[in-house]
C-alpha positions as CSV (number, residue, x, y, z in Angstrom):
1,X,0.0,0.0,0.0
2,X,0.9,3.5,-0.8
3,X,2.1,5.8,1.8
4,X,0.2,8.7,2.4
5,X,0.6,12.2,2.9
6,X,-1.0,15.2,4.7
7,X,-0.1,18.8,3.8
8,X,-0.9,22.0,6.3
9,X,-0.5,25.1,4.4
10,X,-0.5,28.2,6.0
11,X,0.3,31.7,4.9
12,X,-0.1,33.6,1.7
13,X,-0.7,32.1,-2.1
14,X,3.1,32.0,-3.0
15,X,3.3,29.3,0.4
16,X,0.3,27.8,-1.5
17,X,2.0,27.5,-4.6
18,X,4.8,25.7,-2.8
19,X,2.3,22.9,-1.0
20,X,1.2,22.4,-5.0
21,X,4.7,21.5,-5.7
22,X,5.3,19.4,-2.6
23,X,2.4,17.8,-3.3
24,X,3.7,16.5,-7.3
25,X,6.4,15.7,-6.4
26,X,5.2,13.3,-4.0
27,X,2.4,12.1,-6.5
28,X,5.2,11.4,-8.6
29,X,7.0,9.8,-5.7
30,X,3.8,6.9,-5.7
31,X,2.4,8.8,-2.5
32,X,-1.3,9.1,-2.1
33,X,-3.2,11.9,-0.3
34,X,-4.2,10.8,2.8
35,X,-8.4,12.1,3.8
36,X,-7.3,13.3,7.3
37,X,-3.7,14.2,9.0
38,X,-4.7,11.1,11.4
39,X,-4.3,9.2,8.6
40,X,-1.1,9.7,7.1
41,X,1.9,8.8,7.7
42,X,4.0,11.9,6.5
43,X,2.5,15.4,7.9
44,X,4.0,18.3,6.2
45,X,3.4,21.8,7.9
46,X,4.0,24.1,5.1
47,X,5.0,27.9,7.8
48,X,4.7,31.4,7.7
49,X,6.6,33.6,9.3
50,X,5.8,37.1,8.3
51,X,4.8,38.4,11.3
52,X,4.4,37.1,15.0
53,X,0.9,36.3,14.7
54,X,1.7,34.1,11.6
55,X,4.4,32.3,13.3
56,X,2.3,31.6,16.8
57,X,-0.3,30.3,14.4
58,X,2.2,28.3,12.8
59,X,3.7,26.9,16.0
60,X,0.2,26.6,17.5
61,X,-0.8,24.2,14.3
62,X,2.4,22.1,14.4
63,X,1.8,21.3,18.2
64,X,-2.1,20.5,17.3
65,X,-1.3,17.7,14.4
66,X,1.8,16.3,16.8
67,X,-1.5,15.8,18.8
68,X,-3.4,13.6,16.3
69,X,-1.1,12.2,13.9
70,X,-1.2,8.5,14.1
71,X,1.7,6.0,15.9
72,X,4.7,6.2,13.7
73,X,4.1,9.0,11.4
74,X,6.4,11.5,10.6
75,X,6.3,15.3,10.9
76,X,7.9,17.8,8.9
77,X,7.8,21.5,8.9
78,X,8.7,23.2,6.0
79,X,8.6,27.1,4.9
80,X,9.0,30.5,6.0
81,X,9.9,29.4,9.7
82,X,11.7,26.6,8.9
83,X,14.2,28.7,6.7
84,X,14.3,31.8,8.4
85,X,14.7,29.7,12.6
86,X,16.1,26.6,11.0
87,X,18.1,24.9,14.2
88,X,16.6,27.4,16.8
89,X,13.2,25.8,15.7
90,X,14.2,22.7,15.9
91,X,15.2,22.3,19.0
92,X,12.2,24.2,20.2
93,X,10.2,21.8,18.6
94,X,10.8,18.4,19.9
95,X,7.6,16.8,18.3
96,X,9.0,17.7,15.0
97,X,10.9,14.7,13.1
98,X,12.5,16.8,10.5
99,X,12.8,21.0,9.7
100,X,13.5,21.4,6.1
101,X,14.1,24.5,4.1
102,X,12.9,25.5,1.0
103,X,13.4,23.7,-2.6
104,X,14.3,20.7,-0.8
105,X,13.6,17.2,-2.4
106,X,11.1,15.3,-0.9
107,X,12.8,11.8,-1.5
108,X,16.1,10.5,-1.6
109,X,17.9,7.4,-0.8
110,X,18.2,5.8,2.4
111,X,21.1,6.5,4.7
112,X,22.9,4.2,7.5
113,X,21.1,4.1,10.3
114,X,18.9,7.0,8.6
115,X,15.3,6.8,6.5
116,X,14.2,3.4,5.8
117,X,13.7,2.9,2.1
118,X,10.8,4.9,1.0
119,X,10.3,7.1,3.5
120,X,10.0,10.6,2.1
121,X,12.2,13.1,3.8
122,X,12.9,16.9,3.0
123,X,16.9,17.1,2.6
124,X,18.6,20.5,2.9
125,X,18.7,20.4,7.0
126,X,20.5,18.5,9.2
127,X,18.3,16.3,11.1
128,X,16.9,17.1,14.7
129,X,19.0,15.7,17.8
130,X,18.0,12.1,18.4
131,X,18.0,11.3,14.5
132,X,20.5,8.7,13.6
133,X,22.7,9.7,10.6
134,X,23.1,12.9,8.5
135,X,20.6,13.2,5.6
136,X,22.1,12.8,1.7
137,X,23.4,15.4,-0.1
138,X,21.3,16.2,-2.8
139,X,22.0,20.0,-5.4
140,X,18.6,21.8,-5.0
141,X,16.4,22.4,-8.0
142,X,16.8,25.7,-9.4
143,X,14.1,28.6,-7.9
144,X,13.7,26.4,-4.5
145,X,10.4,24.8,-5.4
146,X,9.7,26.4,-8.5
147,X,10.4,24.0,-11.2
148,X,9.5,21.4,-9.1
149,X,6.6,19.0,-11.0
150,X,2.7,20.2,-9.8
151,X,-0.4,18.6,-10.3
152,X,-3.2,19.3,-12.0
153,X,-5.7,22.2,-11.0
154,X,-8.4,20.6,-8.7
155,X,-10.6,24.3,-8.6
156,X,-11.1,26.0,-12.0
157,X,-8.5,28.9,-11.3
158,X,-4.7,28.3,-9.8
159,X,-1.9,30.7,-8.5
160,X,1.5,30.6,-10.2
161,X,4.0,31.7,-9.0
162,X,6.8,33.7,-11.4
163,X,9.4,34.4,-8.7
164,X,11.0,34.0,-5.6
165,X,12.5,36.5,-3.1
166,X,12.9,40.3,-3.5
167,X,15.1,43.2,-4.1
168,X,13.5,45.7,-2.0
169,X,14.5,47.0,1.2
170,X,11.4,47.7,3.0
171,X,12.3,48.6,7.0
172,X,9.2,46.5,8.1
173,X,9.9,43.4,5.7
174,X,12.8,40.4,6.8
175,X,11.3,38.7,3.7
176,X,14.5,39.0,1.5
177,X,16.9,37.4,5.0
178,X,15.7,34.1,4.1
179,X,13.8,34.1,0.6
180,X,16.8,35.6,-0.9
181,X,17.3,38.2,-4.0
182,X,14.4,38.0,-6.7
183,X,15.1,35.0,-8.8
184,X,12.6,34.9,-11.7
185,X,11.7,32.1,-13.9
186,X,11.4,32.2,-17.5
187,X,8.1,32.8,-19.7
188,X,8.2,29.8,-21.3
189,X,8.3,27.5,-17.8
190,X,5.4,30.0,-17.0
191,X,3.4,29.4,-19.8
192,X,4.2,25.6,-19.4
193,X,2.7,25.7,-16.4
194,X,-0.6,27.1,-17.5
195,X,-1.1,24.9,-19.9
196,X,-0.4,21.7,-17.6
197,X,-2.7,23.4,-15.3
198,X,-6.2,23.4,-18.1
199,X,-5.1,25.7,-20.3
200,X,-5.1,26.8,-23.3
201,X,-8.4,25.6,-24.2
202,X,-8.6,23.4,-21.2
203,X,-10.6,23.4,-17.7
204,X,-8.3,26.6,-15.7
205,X,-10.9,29.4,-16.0
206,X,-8.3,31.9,-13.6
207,X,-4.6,32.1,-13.3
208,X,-3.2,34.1,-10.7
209,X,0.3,35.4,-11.1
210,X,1.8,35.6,-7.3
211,X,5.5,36.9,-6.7
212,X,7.0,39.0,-3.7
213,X,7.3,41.7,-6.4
214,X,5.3,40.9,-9.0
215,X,5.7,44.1,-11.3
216,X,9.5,43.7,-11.1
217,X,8.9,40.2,-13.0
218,X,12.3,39.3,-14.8
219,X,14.1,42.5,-14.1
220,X,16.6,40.5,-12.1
221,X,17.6,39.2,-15.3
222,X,17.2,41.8,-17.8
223,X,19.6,44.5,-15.9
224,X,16.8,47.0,-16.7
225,X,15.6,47.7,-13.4
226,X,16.0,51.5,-11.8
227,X,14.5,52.1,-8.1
228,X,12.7,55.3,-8.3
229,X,13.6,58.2,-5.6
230,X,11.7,58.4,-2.9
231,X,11.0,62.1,-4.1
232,X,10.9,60.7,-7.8
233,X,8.1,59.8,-10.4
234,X,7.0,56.6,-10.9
235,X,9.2,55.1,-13.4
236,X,8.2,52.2,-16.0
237,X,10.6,49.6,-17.5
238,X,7.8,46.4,-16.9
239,X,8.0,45.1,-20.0
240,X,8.9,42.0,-18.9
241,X,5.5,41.4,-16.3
242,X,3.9,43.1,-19.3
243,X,4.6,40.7,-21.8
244,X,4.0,37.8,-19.7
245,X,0.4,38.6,-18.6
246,X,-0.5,39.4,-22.0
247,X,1.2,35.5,-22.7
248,X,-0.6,34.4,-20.2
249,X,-4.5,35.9,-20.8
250,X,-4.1,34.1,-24.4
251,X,-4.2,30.8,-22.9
252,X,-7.1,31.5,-20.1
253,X,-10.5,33.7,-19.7
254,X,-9.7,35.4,-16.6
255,X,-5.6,36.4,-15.6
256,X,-4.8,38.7,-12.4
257,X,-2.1,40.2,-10.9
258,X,-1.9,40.1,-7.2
259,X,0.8,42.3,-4.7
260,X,2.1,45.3,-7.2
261,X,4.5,47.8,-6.2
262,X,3.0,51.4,-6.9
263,X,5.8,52.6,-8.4
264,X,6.2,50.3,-11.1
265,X,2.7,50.4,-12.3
266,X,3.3,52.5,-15.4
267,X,0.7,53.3,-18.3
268,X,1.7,49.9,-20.0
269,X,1.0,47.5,-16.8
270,X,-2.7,49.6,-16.6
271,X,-3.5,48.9,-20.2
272,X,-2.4,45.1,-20.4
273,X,-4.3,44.5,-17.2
274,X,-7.7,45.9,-18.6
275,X,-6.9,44.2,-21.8
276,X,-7.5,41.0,-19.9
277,X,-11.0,41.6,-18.6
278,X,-10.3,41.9,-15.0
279,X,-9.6,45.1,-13.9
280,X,-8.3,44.4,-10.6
281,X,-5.3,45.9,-8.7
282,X,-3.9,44.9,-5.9
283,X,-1.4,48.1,-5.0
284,X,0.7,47.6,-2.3
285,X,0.7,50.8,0.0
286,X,1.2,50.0,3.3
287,X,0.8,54.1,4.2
288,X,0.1,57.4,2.9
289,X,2.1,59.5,5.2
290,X,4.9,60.8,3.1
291,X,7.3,60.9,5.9
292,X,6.2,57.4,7.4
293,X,6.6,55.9,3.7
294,X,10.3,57.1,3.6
295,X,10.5,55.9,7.2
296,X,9.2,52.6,5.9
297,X,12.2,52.7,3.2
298,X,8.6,52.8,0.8
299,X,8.1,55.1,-2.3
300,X,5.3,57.7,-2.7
301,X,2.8,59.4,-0.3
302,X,-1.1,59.4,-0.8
303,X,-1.8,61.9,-3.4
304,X,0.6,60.0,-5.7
305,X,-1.8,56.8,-4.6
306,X,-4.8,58.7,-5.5
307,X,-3.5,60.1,-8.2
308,X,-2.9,57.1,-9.8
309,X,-6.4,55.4,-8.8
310,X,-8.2,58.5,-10.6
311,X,-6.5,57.6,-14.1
312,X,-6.9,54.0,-13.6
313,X,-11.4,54.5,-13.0
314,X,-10.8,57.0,-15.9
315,X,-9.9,54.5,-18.0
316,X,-12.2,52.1,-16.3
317,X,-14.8,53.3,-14.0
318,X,-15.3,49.4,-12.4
319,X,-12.5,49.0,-11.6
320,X,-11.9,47.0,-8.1
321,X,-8.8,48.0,-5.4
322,X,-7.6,46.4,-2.8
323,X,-4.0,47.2,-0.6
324,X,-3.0,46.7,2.4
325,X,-1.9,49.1,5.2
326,X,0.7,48.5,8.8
327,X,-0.5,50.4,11.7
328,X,1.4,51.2,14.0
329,X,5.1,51.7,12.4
330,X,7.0,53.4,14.6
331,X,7.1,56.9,14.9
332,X,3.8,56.9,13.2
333,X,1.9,60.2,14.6
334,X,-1.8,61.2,15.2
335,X,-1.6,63.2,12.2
336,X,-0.5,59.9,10.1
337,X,-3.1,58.1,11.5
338,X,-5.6,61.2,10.8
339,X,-4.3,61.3,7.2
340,X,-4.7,57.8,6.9
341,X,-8.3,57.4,7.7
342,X,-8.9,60.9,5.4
343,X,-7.1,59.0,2.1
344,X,-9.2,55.4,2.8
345,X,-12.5,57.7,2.8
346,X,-11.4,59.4,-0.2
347,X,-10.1,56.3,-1.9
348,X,-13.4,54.3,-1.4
349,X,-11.7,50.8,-1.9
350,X,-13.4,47.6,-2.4
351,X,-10.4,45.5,-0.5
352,X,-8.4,46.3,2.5
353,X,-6.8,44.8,4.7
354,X,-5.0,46.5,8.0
355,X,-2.0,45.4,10.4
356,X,-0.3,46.0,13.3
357,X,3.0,46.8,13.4
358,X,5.5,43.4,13.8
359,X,9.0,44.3,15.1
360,X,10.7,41.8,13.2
361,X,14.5,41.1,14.4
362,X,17.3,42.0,11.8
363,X,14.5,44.7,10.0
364,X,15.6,48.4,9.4
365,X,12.4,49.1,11.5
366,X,13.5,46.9,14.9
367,X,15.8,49.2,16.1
368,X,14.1,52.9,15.0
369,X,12.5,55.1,18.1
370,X,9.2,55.9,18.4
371,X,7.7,52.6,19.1
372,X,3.5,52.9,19.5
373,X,2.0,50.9,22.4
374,X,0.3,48.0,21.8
375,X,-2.7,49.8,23.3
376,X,-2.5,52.5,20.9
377,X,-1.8,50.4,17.5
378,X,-5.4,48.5,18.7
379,X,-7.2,51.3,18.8
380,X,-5.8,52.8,15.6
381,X,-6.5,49.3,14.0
382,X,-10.2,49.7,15.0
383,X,-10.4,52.8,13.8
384,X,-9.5,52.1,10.6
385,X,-11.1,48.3,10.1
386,X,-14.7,50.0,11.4
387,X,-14.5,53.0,8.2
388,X,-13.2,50.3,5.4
389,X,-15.5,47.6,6.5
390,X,-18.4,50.4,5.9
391,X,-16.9,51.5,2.3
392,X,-16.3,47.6,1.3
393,X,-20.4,47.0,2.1
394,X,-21.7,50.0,0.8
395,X,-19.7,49.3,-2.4
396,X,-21.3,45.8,-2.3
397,X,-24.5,46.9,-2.2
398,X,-24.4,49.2,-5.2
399,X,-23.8,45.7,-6.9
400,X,-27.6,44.7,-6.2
401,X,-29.4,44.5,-9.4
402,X,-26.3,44.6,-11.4
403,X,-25.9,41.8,-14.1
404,X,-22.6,40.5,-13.8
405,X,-20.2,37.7,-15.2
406,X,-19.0,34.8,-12.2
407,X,-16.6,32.3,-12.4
408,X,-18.2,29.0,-10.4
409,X,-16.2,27.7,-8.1
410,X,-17.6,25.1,-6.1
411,X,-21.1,24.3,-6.2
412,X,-23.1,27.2,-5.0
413,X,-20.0,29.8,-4.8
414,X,-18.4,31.8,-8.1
415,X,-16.8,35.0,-8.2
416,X,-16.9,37.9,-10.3
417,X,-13.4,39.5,-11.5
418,X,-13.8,41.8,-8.6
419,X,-12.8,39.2,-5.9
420,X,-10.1,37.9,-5.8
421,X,-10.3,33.2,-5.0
422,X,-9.6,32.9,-1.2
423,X,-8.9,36.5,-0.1
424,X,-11.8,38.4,-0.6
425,X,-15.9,38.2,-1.2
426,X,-17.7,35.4,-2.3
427,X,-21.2,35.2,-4.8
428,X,-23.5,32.5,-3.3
429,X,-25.2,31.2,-6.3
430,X,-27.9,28.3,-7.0
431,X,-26.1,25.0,-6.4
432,X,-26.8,23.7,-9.8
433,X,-24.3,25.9,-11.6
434,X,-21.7,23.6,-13.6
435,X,-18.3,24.4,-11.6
436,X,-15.6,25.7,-14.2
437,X,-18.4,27.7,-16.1
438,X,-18.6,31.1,-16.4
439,X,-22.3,32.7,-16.1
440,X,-24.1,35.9,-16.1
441,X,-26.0,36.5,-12.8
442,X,-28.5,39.2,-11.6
443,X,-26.7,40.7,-8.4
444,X,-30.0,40.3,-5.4
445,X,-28.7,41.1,-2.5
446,X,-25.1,41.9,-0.3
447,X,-24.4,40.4,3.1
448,X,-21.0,42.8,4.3
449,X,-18.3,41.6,1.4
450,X,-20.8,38.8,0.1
451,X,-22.6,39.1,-2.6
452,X,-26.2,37.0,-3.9
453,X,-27.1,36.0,-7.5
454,X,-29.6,34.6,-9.2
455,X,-28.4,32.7,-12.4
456,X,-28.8,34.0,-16.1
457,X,-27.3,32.1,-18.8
458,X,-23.4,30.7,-19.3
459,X,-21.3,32.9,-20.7
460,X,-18.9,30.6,-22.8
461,X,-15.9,28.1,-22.0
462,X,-13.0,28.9,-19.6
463,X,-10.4,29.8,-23.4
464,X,-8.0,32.7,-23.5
465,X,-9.1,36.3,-23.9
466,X,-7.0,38.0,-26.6
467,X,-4.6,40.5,-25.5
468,X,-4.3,43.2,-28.6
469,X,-0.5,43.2,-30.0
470,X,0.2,47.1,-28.6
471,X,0.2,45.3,-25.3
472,X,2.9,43.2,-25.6
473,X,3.6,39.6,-27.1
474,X,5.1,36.5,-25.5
475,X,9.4,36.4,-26.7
C-alpha cells in the first residue's frame, strides 16, 4: 500500500503555490493523499513567518497535528519558519521529526542508520537531535520549489507563482533574510505551467500570477531595473511582467495580478491589465504619510496613490482595489493616523486589509524610536477596520441589481473579476451551476463583502481572452 501524505498550508498564495509543488512531487514519488492528518503517515506543515501572529499560528498548528497524527508517522515542517529559525526551531520543537528548508527534495535514498527505504524526507537540513545519521546530499532544483513538478488544477483557477525572493528593502519586511534576491523564472516555464494546469483551451478558468514583487517580473535578469527616488516619479521599465500577462491571458479567460508595487505600475501595466478583462489591482501601500513611507524605506505618499487610482477608473470606472496598510510603524503620529483614515475615505476601496505593526529582528524598523504601544496600534486598527468595513459594504450593495459575469467555483460559490479566489468576497449562487463555467447573474442582495445571484445564462468556456498586440507579445 501506498504511503500517504497530509499537507498544512498556511500563509499567503506563494506558500500555496509551494504545498502544489510538494504535493507533485510526491504524486510522482507513488504517495497518495491521505483524507485526514490522522491518517497519514507523513504530515507536512508548510509555515509562515511574516509576522508574529503568523508564526504563533504556525507553532500553535504544528503542536495541534503532533496531537493527532497516528503511531509512527512523521512530521515535517517546512517554509518560511523553517528557513528563516532553521536549528533554533528545531530544538524548540521536539515533536518535529524533521525541519526542512525550502526547494528541498522530498525523497532520496536511504542512509545508515537513517530513512528506511521509501520514507520521504525533505533534505537541505540536518536532522533534529536524536535522529540517527546525516541526511544525503542532494543540489537543490533551481528557484527552491519552482520548477518542481505540480499537479493538476483541482478548482477552476490556480496561483502561479513567477518568482521568488525580492530586491527591496522595505524597514518593516525580513522577507529578503531568508527568501533571498528576486530569482525569476522564464516565460516559457510559465506558460508551461498554464497549460499543464487546463489551459489553453482546457478546464483553468483563472490564473493568478503571485510573486514577492510581481511588477519587477524578470528585471533581475534583464539588468533593466531603476529604483525610483523616494521624491521621484514613478518610473516604467515592466515590459517583462507586461509581456507575460498578456502570454498568459491568451491561454485563459480570466488572468490577475496580485501584490504590485506602486511605483512600477506605469501606463503599459494599466493597459495590459484591462486588456485581460479583470480590472483588478492589488497596490501595495502599506501608508500614505509621506514621511512614514520614507520611514518605511517605501516610495510615494497618498496623493501620488490617488492620483494614480483616478486615471486607472478613468480608464475604467469598475475598476476594483484592494491594498493593504501596517499600523502602528513606529514613529507613526496622530496626524498619520488622521491622514490615513482621510485617504481610505477618499479612496473608497473595495479591498483592505489593516495590520499592526510586527518588530521583526534584523529589520531596518527593529531598532528605529518611536515605538507605538500596543494599546495605541489596537485602537488605531479599529479605527480604521470599522471606516473600510463600511466602504467595502456600501460598495457591495451598489452591486444589487447589477448583471454581472462569475466564475463558479464550487457548487453554490463563483466569483466575479472583482474578488479575488480565497482573499476576498464570495457570490453565493444556485447550487446547480456547472463548476468551471462562467455565467451571467443578476446581483439580489449583499451580506457585508458577500454578494447573492440569481443565475442568467453561461457565458462561454474557460479559453483565453485576446490581449491586442500594442500590449505586448510573449518572446
Amino acid at each position: 500500500m501506498a504511503e500517504r501524505y497530509w499537507i498544512e498550508t498556511l500563509g499567503c498564495p506563494k506558500n500555496q503555490v509551494d504545498s502544489d509543488k510538494l504535493v507533485g512531487t510526491l504524486a510522482v514519488d507513488g504517495f497518495e493523499a491521505a483524507g485526514s492528518p490522522e491518517e497519514a503517515d507523513l504530515v507536512v506543515v508548510n509555515t509562515c513567518a511574516f509576522i508574529e501572529a503568523a508564526r504563533q499560528e504556525s507553532i500553535d498548528t504544528v503542536l495541534a497535528l503532533s496531537d493527532v497524527r497516528r503511531h509512527g508517522a512523521r512530521l515535517v515542517v517546512t517554509g518560511c519558519m523553517a528557513e528563516r529559525y532553521g536549528d533554533e526551531l528545531a530544538d524548540a520543537l521536539p515533536e518535529v521529526d524533521l525541519v526542512a528548508p525550502f526547494g528541498a527534495s522530498l525523497t532520496g535514498p536511504p542512509t545508515v542508520g537513517g530513512p528506511v527505504p521509501g520514507t520521504p524526507v525533505l533534505l537541505g537540513r540536518k536532522p533534529l537531535s536524536g535522529s540517527t545519521g546525516p541526511l544525503p546530499s542532494r543540489p537543490l532544483p533551481s528557484f527552491d520549489l519552482l520548477n518542481l513538478p505540480r499537479p493538476a488544477a483541482s478548482a477552476p483557477w490556480s496561483y502561479i507563482k513567477v518568482a521568488e525572493g525580492c530586491d527591496r528593502n522595505c524597514g518593516f519586511c525580513a522577507i529578503p533574510s531568508f527568501r533571498g534576491k528576486q530569482r525569476s523564472r522564464t516565460t516559457a516555464s510559465i506558460l508551461s505551467e498554464v497549460d499543464q494546469l487546463g489551459g489553453p483551451e482546457g478546464t483553468l478558468g483563472e490564473v493568478v500570477l503571485v510573486a514577492q514583487d510581481l511588477s519587477s517580473f524578470a528585471l533581475d535578469r534583464s539588468g533593466g531595473r531603476t529604483e525610483p527616488r523616494l521624491d521621484g516619479p514613478a518610473t516604467g521599465g515592466n515590459r517583462p511582467i507586461v509581456e507575460l500577462v498578456a502570454a498568459v491571458a491568451e491561454r485563459v479567460r480570466w488572468t490577475r495580478l496580485l501584490y504590485l508595487y506602486p511605483s512600477t505600475l506605469d501606463d503599459a501595466l494599466v493597459e495590459t491589465i484591462l486588456a485581460t478583462g479583470v480590472p483588478y489591482f492589488d497596490l501595495s501601500l502599506q501608508h500614505v504619510s509621506r514621511p512614514l513611507l520614507k520611514r518605511m524605506r517605501r516610495w510615494g505618499d497618498g496623493s501620488r496613490f490617488l492620483e494614480r487610482i483616478r486615471s486607472i477608473r478613468a480608464l475604467e470606472p469598475t475598476a476594483a482595489f484592494r491594498s493593504s496598510f501596517i499600523i502602528g510603524y513606529p514613529g507613526e503620529t496622530e496626524a498619520d493616523h488622521d491622514h490615513l483614515l482621510e485617504w481610505i475615505d477618499e479612496a473608497q476601496l473595495d479591498w483592505v486589509g489593516f495590520f499592526p505593526f510586527s518588530n521583526e529582528v534584523g529589520t531596518f524598523a527593529s531598532g528605529l524610536d518611536g515605538q507605538i504601544p500596543d494599546q495605541l496600534v489596537a485602537e488605531r486598527l479599529r479605527e480604521c477596520t470599522e471606516l473600510q468595513d463600511a466602504i467595502t459594504a456600501r460598495r457591495r450593495e451598489e452591486l444589487i441589481g447589477a448583471t454581472v459575469e462569475v466564475l463558479i467555483d464550487a457548487p453554490g460559490e463563483g466569483r466575479t473579476y472583482r474578488e479575488a479566489p480565497e482573499i476576498d468576497g464570495i457570490v453565493s449562487l444556485p447550487d446547480d451551476l456547472p463548476v468551471g463555467s462562467f455565467v451571467d447573474v443578476v446581483i439580489t442582495g449583499a451580506d457585508g463583502p458577500d454578494l447573492v445571484a440569481e443565475s442568467g445564462h453561461r457565458s462561454g468556456p474557460a479559453a483565453g481572452r485576446r490581449v491586442p498586440a500594442s500590449a505586448g507579445a510573449a518572446p
